[in-house]
C-alpha positions, 0 to 999 in steps of 0.5 A: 634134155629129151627129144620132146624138149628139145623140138620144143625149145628149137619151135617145130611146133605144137606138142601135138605135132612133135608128137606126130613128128615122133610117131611117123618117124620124121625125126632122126638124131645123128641118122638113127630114127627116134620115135620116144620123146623120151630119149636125151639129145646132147648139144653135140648131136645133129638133130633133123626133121625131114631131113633137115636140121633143126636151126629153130624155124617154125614151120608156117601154117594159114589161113587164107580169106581166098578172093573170087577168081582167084588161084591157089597158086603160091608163087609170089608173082602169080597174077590173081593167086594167094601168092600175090597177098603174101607179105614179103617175109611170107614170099620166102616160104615155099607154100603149098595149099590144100587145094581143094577150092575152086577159083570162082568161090570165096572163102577158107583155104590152108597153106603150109610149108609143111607138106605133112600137115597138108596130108595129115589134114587131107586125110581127115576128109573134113566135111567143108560148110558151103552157102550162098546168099540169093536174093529171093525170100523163098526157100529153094530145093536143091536136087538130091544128092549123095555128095552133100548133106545138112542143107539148111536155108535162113531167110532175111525178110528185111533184106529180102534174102535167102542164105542156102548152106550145105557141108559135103566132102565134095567141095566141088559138087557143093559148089556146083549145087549152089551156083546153079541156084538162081539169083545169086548175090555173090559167089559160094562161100567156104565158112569151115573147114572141120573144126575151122570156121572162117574168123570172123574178123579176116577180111576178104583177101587177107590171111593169118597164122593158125593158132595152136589148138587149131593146128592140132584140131585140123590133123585130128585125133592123136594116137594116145599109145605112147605118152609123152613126158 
């Protein structure tokens, strides 16, 4: 079978991905760089990703509903970390976060053992949507700044609130802008990330895996030179 296949059938990801896989050069066949998905693998040839070989591991991709105060530390045993929400099959992953969230706001966090699609998303410069609810009913202004854009405010006149949001590629000048609202009911907020918005149903320090189509939304726009077949 080709290359394409066979990364398919051992789940090392999207048909997206195994693209990238391909075109950055991470996989080799008995050494040689193979960057066709076209070219035959035999069962007697050593097929690696990074290095390392193919057993049919998938790696693991998150989403996190990251808890105020805490870190976005991995390891199992970190006190307040999302290490410590991990279920004992996820403890065993060396996962990294994109980190990019202070530990004093709530909400969308990546993690992976995939350094790469760490990267791949960071280079995107993804615009993050912050809010944050203040319990008033009138409408602040916040200062001018460069940092952020798109602010909007929702006002609640039956729960006599104000729900302020902004997106920015600088998270932690948004956060900052949004903490020194006054009245705050509660901590800032990350609802998106890009094309990722926060599900819905993934209560405050839980997580799940990403789906595929969001896993290739978040690396962003394929490089459509070479066709795979």
């Amino acid at each position: 079978m080709n290359i394409e296949r066979y990364l398919t059938a051992h789940r090392q990801g999207t048909p997206g991905q195994i693209f990238r896989l391909l075109r950055q050069g991470r996989v080799t066949v008995d050494d040689l760089v193979v960057d066709s998905p076209r070219t035959d693998v035999t069962s007697g040839q050593q097929v690696r990703v990074d290095g390392v070989t193919v057993t049919g591991r998938q790696p693991q991709y998150l989403v996190f509903n990251k808890p105020v105060g805490f870190v976005l530390n991995l390891e199992p045993t970190g006190q307040r970390s999302l290490g410590s929400l991990l279920n004992p099959l996820d403890q065993q992953r060396s996962l990294k976060a994109l980190a990019d969230l202070p530990k004093e706001t709530v909400g969308l966090v990546l993690a992976s053992d995939d350094e790469h699609f760490l990267t791949d998303v960071a280079q995107q410069n993804w615009r993050s949507t912050l809010q944050i609810v203040l319990a008033q009913t009138t409408v602040p202004t916040l200062p001018a700044s460069g940092a952020f854009e798109d602010v909007t405010s929702h006002v609640d006149k039956v729960r006599q609130t104000t729900t302020v949001s902004l997106t920015t590629t600088d998270v932690p000048a948004g956060v900052s802008a949004l903490s020194a609202l006054a009245n705050a009911n509660e901590p800032v907020v990350r609802t998106q990330l890009g094309p990722l918005a926060l599900p819905v149903d993934l209560a405050v320090g839980t997580y799940r895996g990403l789906f595929a189509q969001e896993i290739d939304a978040l690396n962003g726009p394929l490089d459509t030179s070479l066709k795979m077949t």
